[in-house]
N, C-alpha and C positions, 0 to 999 in steps of 0.2 A: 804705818811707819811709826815707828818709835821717837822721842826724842828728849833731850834735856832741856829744863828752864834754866838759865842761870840769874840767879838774884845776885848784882854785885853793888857791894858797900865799900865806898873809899872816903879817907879823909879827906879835906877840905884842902888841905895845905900841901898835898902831893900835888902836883899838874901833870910832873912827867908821868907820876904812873898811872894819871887819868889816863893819858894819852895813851901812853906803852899796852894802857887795857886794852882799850876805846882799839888800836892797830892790831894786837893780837885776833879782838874778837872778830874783824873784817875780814881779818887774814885767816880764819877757819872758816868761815860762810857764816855766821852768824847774823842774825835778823833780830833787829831791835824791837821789841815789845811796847813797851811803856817805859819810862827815865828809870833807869838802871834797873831793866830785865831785857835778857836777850834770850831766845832760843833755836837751837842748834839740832839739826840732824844726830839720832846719836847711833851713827855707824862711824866706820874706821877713819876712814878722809878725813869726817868733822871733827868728831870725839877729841882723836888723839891730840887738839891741839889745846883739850881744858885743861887739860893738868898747865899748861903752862901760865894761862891767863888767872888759876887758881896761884900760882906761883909770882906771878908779876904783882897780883895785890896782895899777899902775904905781904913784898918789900918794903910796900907802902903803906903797911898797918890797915889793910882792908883784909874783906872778906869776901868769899864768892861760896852761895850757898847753892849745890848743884842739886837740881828735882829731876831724875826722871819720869817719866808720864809714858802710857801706852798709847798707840794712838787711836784705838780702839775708844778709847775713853775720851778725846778730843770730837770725835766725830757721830756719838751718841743722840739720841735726838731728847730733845728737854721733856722731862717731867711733865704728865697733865696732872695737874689738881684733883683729887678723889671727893673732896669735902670740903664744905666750908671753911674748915681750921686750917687750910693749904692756904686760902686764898688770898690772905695777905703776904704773904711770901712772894706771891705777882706783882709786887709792886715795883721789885729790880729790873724785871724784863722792859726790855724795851718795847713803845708802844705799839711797834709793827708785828712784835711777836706776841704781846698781852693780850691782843683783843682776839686771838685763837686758843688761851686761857681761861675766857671770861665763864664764870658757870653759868649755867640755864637754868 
């Protein structure tokens, strides 16, 4: 399944259109991520209701930056390290998943 992140940026001093966002985006099925990232099914049901939550923060001098992603690429399995010049790069992972990283 496919789907959009959306990054939304609002000013400080809007609330309503915090809000106005914050209701849109519950009102498409939208699933909060992390403090202002949500993402969205992106088939017809869902989809069609970014243009609007893209339109509510325009109002309010914000921006909503739409990524779609495949979901093929969500559900990929992580990277093993080939060589030693990989292996500081392990150090993001989390420690339940590093220690099936560690080289031999």
């Amino acid at each position: 399944m496919d789907w959009l992140v959306l990054v939304v940026r609002l000013t400080g001093a809007a609330s309503r259109t915090r809000v106005g966002v914050w209701w849109e985006l519950r009102k498409i099925g939208a699933a909060p991520v992390v403090s202002s990232v949500w993402t969205v099914p992106d088939t017809p049901p869902f989809s069609d209701g970014v243009p609007k939550v893209v339109e509510l923060a325009d109002r309010g001098c914000g921006s909503v930056l739409v990524l779609p992603t495949r979901g093929s690429e969500l559900n990929r399995p992580l990277p093993q390290p080939h060589s030693q010049a990989h292996a500081p790069y392990c150090y993001c992972l989390p420690r339940f998943v590093r220690r099936d990283f560690e080289l031999r």
